[in-house]
N, C-alpha and C positions, 0 to 999 in steps of 0.2 A: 504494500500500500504506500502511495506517496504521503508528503508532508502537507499536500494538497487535498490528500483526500479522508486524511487523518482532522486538517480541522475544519472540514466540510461536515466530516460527522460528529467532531466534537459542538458543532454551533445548532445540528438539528438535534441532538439527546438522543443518537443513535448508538447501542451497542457496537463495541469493536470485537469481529468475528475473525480469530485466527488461525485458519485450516493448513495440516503438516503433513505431507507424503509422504520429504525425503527424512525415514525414519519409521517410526510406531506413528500410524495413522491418529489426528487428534485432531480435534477442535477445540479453542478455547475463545472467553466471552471473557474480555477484558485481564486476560490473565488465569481464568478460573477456569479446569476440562470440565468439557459437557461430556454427560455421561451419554457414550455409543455402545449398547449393550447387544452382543451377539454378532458372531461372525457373519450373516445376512445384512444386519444391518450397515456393518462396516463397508463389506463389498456396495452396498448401492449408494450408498454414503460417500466413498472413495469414486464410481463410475458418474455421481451425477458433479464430484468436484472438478475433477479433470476432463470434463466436457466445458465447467467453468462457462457458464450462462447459456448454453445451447440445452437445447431440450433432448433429453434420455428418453427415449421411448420405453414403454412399458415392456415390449417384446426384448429389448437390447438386458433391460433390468433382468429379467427369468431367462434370458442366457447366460450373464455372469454369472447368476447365485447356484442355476443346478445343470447351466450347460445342455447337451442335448436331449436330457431326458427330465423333462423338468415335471413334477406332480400337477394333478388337475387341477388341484388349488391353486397355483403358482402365482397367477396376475392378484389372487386375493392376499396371497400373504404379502407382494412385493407392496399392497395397500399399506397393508397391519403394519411392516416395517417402516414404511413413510410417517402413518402416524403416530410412533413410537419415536421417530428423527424427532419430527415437531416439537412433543411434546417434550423432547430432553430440550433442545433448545429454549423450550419456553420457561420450563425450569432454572434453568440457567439466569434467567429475567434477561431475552430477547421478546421486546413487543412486538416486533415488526415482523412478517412474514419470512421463512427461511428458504422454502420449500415450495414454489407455485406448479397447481396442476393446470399441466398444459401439454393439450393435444399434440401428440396421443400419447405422453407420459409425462416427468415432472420436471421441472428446472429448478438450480440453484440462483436462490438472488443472491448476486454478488456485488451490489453497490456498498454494502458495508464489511464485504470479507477482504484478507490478506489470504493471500498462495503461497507457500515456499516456493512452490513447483515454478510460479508465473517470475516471483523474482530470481527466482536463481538464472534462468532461463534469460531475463532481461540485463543482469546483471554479466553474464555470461558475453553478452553481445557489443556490452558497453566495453569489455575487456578486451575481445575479440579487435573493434573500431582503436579501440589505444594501443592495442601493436602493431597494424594495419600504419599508425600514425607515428612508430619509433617511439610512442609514448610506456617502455616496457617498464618503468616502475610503476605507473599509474595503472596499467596490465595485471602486473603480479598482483596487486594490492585489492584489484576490484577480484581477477580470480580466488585471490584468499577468500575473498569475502562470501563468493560465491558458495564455494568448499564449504565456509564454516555453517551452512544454513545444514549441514547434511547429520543427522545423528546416527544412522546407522544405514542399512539396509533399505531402498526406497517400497513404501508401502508394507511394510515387514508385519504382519499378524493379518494380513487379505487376504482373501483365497479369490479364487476363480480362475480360470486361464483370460477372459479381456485383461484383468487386470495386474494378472500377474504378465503378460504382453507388454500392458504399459510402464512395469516397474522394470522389467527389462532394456525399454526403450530410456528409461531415465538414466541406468545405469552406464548406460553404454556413453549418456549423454557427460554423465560425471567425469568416464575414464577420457573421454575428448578435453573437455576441462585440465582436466590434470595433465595431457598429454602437453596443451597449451600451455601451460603454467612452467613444466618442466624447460619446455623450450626458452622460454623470456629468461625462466631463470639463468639458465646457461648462457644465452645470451649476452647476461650481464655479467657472467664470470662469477656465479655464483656456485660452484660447481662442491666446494666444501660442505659449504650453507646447506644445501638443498639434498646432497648422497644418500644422507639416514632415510630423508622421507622417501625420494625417487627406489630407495630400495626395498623400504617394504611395500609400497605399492606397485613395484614390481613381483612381487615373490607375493602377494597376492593374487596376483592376476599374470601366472608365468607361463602362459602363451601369448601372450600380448607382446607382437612386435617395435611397435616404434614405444614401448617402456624401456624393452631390453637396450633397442637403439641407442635411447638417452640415457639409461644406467651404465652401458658400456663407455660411453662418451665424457661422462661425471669421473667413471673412476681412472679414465687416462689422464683425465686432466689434473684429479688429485693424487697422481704419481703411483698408482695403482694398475701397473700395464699387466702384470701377470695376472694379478686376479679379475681385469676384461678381459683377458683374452682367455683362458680356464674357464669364467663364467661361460662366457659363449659355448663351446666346445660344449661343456654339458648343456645348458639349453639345447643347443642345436639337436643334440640326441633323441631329446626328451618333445621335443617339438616333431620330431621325424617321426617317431616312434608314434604319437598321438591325432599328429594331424594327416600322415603318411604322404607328406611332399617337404621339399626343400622351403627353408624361409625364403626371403625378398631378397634380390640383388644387394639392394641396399646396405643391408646389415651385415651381408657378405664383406661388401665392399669397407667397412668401415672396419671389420675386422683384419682383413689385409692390413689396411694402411695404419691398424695400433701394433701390427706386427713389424712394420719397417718404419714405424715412428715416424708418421707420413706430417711434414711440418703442418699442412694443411689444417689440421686436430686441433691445433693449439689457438687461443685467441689474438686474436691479429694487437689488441690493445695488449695483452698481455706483457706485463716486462717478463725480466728474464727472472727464474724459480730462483729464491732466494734458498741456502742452506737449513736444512730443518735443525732448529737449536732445542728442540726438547730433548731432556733428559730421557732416557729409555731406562725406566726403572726395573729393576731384578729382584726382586726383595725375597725370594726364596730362601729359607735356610738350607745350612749345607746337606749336600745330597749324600745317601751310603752309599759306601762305594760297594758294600759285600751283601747286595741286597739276594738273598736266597728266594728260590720260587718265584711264586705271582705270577708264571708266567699268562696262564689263562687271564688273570687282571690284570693284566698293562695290557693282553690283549681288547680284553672289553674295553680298557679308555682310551684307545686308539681309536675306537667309534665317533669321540671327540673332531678326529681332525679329517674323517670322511667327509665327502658333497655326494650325497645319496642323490642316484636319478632320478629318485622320484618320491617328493612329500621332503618337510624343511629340514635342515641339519640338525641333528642334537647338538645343543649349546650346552649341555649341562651332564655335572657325572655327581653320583653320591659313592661315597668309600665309609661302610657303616662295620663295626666291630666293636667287639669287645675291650675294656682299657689296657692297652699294651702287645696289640694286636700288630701292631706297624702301619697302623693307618696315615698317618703323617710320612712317613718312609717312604712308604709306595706312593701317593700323590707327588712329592717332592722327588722321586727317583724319574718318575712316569715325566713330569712336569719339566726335569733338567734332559731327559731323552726329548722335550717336543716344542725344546725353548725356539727352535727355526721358524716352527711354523706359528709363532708369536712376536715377529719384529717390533711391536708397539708395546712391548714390557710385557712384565709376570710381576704381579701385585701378589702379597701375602697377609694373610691377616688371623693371626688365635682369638676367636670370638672368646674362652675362656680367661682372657686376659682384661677384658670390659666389663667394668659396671652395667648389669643391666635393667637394675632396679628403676630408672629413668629411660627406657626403652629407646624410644625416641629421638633422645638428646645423642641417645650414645651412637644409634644410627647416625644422625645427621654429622656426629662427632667424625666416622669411621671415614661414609662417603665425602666429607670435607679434606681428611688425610689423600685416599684415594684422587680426587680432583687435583689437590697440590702436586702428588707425586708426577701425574701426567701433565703437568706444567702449566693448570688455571691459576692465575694469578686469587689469590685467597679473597681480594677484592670482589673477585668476579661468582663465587661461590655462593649459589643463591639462600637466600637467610630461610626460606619456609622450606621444610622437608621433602613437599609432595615436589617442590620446583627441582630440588638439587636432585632428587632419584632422577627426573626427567633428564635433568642436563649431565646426569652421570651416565646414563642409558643413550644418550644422543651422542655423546663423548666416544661412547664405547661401539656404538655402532659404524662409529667412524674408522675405528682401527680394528687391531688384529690385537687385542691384549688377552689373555691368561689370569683368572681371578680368582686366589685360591683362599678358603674360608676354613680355616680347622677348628673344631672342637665347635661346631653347630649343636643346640638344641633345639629349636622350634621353629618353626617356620617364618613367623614374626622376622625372628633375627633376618633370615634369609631371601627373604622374597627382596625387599627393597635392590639387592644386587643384585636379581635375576637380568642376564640381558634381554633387551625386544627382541632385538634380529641384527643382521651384520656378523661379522666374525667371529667376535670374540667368544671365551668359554669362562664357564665358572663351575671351580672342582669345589666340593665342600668333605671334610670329613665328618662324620658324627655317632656317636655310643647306640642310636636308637633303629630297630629296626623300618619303623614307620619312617615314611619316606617326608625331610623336611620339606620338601620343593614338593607334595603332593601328586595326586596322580592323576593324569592325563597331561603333565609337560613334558614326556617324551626324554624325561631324563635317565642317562646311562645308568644302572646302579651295579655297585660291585660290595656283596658282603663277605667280611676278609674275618676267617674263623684262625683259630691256631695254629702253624704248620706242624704236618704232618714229625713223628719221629727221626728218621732220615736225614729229613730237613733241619731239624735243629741241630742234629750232631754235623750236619756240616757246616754251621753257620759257628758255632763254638770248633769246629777246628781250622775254619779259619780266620778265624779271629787270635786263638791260641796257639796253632802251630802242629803241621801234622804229629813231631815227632815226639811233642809232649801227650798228644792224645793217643796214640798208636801204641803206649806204654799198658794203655786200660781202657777200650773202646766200651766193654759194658759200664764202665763208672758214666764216659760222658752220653751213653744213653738213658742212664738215671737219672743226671745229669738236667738232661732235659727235658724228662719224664717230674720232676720237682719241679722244674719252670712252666709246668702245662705248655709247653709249645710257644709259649711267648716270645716275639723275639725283645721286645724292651728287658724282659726278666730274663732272657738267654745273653743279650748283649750284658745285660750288667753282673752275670756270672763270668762272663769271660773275660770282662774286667776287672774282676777282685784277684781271678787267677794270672791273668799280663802283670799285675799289680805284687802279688803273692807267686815269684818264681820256683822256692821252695817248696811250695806244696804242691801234693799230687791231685789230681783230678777226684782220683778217692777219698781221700781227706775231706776235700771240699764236700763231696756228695755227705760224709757223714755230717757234716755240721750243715747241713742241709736238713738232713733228714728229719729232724726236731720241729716240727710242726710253728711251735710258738717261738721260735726264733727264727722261722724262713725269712720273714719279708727286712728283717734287720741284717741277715747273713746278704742278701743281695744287693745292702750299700745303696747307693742313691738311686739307681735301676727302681730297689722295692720304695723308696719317696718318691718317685714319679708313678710308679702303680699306682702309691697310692689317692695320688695325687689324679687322677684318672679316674679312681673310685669314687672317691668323693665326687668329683666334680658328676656324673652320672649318678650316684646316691641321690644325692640332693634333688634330683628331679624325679623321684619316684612320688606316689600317693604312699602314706603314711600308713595305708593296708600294705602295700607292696614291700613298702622299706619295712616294716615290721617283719612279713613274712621272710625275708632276703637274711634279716639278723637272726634270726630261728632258724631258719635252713642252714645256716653255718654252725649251729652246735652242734649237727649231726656226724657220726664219724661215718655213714654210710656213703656210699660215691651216689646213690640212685636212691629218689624220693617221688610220690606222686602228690596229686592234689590233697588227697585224702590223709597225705602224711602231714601237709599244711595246715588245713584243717582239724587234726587232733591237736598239731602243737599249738594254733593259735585258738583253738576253742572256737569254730566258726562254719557258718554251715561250708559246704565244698565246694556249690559251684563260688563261692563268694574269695574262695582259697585259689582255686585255677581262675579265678580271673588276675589275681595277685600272681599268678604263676605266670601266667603269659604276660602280665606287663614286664616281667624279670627278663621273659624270653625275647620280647621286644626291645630290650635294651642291654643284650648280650651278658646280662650277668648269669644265664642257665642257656645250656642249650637240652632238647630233645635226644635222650639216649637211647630209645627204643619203645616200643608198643607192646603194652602186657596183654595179658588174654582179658577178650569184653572191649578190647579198644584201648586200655587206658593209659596214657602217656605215662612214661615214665622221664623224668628229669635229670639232671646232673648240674654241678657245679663246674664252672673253669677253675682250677685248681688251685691258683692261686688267688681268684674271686674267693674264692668259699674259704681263704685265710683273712681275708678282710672283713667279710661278711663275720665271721667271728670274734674279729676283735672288736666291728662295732654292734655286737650282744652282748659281748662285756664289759661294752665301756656304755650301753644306753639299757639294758635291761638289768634290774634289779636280781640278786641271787634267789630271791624266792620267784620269782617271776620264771628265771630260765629252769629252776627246780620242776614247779610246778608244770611247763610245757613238757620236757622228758619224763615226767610221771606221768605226763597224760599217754603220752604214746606209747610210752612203755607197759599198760595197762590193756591198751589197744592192742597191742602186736599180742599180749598174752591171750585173749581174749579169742581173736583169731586163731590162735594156734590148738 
């Protein structure tokens, strides 16, 4: 609606009626939605807007709603519906007429409505006439504006095929829009500016030619030759394969000349590429060098740096285990094997290092660090949260960086540095089986249990030296049988022994052996355990942590629900739900299936030492008494 027609109807006392295609279908009165109830309604309501003051015939009305086979009723209900329009409008306190019947069906008065559809369309034209005129900032500006009228999908919750026709036909009208937009903007050399969006409205819509054309074109000019010309290559495939001919000359032609760096390419105003002076940050800590196994998990996150032919790249990997699993090892091992295909830096960040009692602050804290490291001036770091995710995800969509999060807990933390699309990846490690990033984002996930036997005595011999291990092979498979397979609690036995050259491997194994002196015999290895534990303790439910301190008094390797349930006095299913939250967050895993089905559980071995000490450092001795009386009653009873 013009400025003209807004106070023409301001001066006669006429409601202002504002009707929306592009998006969920609405009308509103003054600002307030009038209620359009039912899918009939909506379809005639949408067929008589988009005719926009021509008259709908009755027949055209019971072709949209039931198409060729419409019920005998049809011309009666398409009535009932009409006066069901009305009457919401009237409700709304519209006095004036909406809805006029007129032969030989009904018309919309539009003297006092707004269209998105009309102005986008006009606005479109007006944009179209200012690059036509060399006028491309006045272009962009009105095209934005155009764009921004759009909420989602055009006509989104209508049915019918006219009008699902017509949403097709708008769409198509949008991607011309943008196609234009994209053009100006290049035009002006705005080729940095403009990458993020031109790409994902590319990879939206990735059989659309002249997108690719101008996505190929943006990223030669943002010194991106290899990844235009790669892009291509798979498109082209993936276009072959679906459309089953060759694209356009054209975008042939534009791929040659990014191949031979055809000067042509580059903008004639353009000076000459000034030196990139960003820092290219590494922040990774040091990598092992004697990393044993994984090899199936370095293969899974190598998924990371595939361009799958078909449907989007995984941007994202989870590495979930148990505390002292090697889950930081293997992302940082994985991460310094794949630093190539990350030329725009490798960020690092221990979420368990953050306050996160202030959530928010601490995000805004983290992606503020993140933003400096890749060289925004601190000035420029947007002060509200929701803006700096944006311009941290716009940032990153620009390059190739590697974003790695360890010691995750909930999603909360995590989503904010999820990337949109573009390059870059983000590896996170975390204790929790539940997936922080959620499911349906297509994220890699790798759960990293104990290594096997085998595997640990080769990680402790080499770390300690064949010819001190080859003295007493069964010691260093006790050895590692006392560390549960850990490699944090195997590195740091084979540090007290590099440390300790005097002693034998056997030696070591007996002053192991002593249960309530393990995690102190393993020297700062068992304070990072523990230190691991806690930090996953802490986030159980106070059923779960209870149960986790009771299952550690037991000297049994194998417990079920039911064995939860005696000790904590509670019905059982209330005990296995307390069991799977353990099992969710690697402190038990699944040791086998008794008869009738019933899970049987276990401790990680050196979990179920810590689990112990915190029974005897938070449960009272009549308390832990009374739980092994219970079950010890129970097993008799059984027997």
């Amino acid at each position: 609606m013009t400025s003209c027609e807004a106070d023409q109807l301001e001066v006669t006392g006429c409601q202002r009626i504002a009707i929306s295609a592009l998006g969920t279908l609405l009308a509103t009165v003054n600002g307030r939605p009038v209620t359009i109830a039912g899918p009939r309604q909506r379809t005639i309501f949408a067929m008589l807007a988009l005719a926009w003051g021509r008259v709908v015939s009755v027949d055209s009305l019971v072709d949209a709603v039931w198409g060729v086979r419409p019920p005998t009723t049809a011309r009666t209900q398409v009535a009932i519906c009409i006066g069901a329009l009305r009457k919401a409008f009237r409700a709304a306190d519209v006095r004036e007429p909406v809805i006029l019947t007129t032969h030989p069906g009904y018309q919309l008065v539009t003297d006092a409505c707004s269209f998105d559809v009309r102005d986008f369309a006009a606005m479109a034209a007006d944009a179209a006439d200012s690059a036509r005129q060399s006028r491309l900032d006045d272009a962009v500006g009105l095209y934005r504006k155009a764009l921004d009228l759009w909420t989602g999908p055009a006509l989104c919750g209508v049915a019918g095929r006219l009008v699902e026709d017509e949403a097709t036909r708008l769409e198509a009208e949008r991607l011309a829009v943008y196609e234009a937009l994209f053009d100006a903007e290049l035009s002006l050399g705005r080729h940095n500016e403009v990458l993020p969006e031109l790409s994902a409205v590319a990879d939206d819509h990735p059989l659309h030619e002249k997108l690719r054309h101008s996505l190929m074109l943006a990223q030669y000019r943002c010194g991106r030759r290899a990844e235009a010309a790669e892009g291509f290559r798979s498109w082209r495939r993936r276009f072959v394969d679906e459309i089953g001919m060759e694209p356009s000359a054209s975008i042939h032609q534009l791929h040659n000349a990014i191949l031979q760096d055809a000067p042509g390419l580059a903008l004639h105003a353009e000076a000459a590429p000034h030196p990139d002076r960003r820092t290219i940050p590494a922040e990774l800590p040091a990598d092992v060098p004697d990393l044993i196994g994984r090899h199936s998990e370095l293969r899974a996150l190598d998924a990371l740096l595939d361009t799958p032919p078909d449907g989007p790249p995984i941007r994202t990997g989870v590495v979930a285990g148990t505390a002292g699993a090697g889950k930081t090892s293997l992302v940082v091992h994985w991460a310094s094997r794949a630093w190539e295909s990350f030329p725009d830096g490798l960020l690092y960040a221990d979420l368990s290092q953050y306050e996160w009692s202030h959530e928010a602050a601490t995000v805004h804290s983290l992606l503020h660090r993140f933003l400096r490291v890749l060289g925004i001036p601190a000035e420029s770091v947007p002060e509200r949260l929701d803006e700096c995710v944006s311009f941290y995800r716009s940032l990153l969509a620009e390059r190739r960086v590697l974003v790695v999060l360890d010691n995750a807990r909930t999603l909360a933390h995590v989503q904010p540095f999820l990337p949109g699309y573009g390059d870059s990846r983000l590896l996170v490690t975390t204790d929790g089986r539940q997936d922080p990033l959620a499911v349906g984002r297509g994220a890699v996930r790798v759960d990293l249990d104990a290594l096997s036997l085998p595997e640990a005595a080769d990680l402790v011999t080499r770390m300690v030296g064949e010819r001190r291990v080859l003295d007493d092979p069964r010691a260093v498979r006790e050895l590692s049988r006392l560390c549960g397979g850990l490699p944090l609690a195997l590195r740091a036995a084979a540090g007290r022994l590099i440390a300790k050259p005097h002693w034998s491997v056997r030696h070591f194994v007996y002053r192991l052996a002593e249960a309530d002196r393990r995690l102190e015999e393993l020297g700062a290895g068992g304070v990072e355990l523990r230190a691991g534990f806690e930090r996953a303790y802490s986030g159980l439910t106070a059923d779960a942590a209870r149960t986790c301190r009771m299952l550690g008094l037991l000297d049994t390797p194998y417990f079920t629900a039911d064995t939860g349930a005696t000790l904590l006095a509670v019905d059982p299913a209330d005990a296995e739900d307390a069991m799977e939250q353990l099992f969710d967050m690697h402190f038990v895993r699944v040791a086998g299936v008794g008869p009738g089905g019933t899970l049987h559980y276990a401790f990680h071995e050196l979990v179920r030492l810590c689990a112990r000490e915190k029974a005897l450092a938070e449960e009272t001795e009549d308390e832990r008494y009374a739980a092994l009386s219970r079950l010890s009653e129970a097993q008799l009873a059984r027997s």
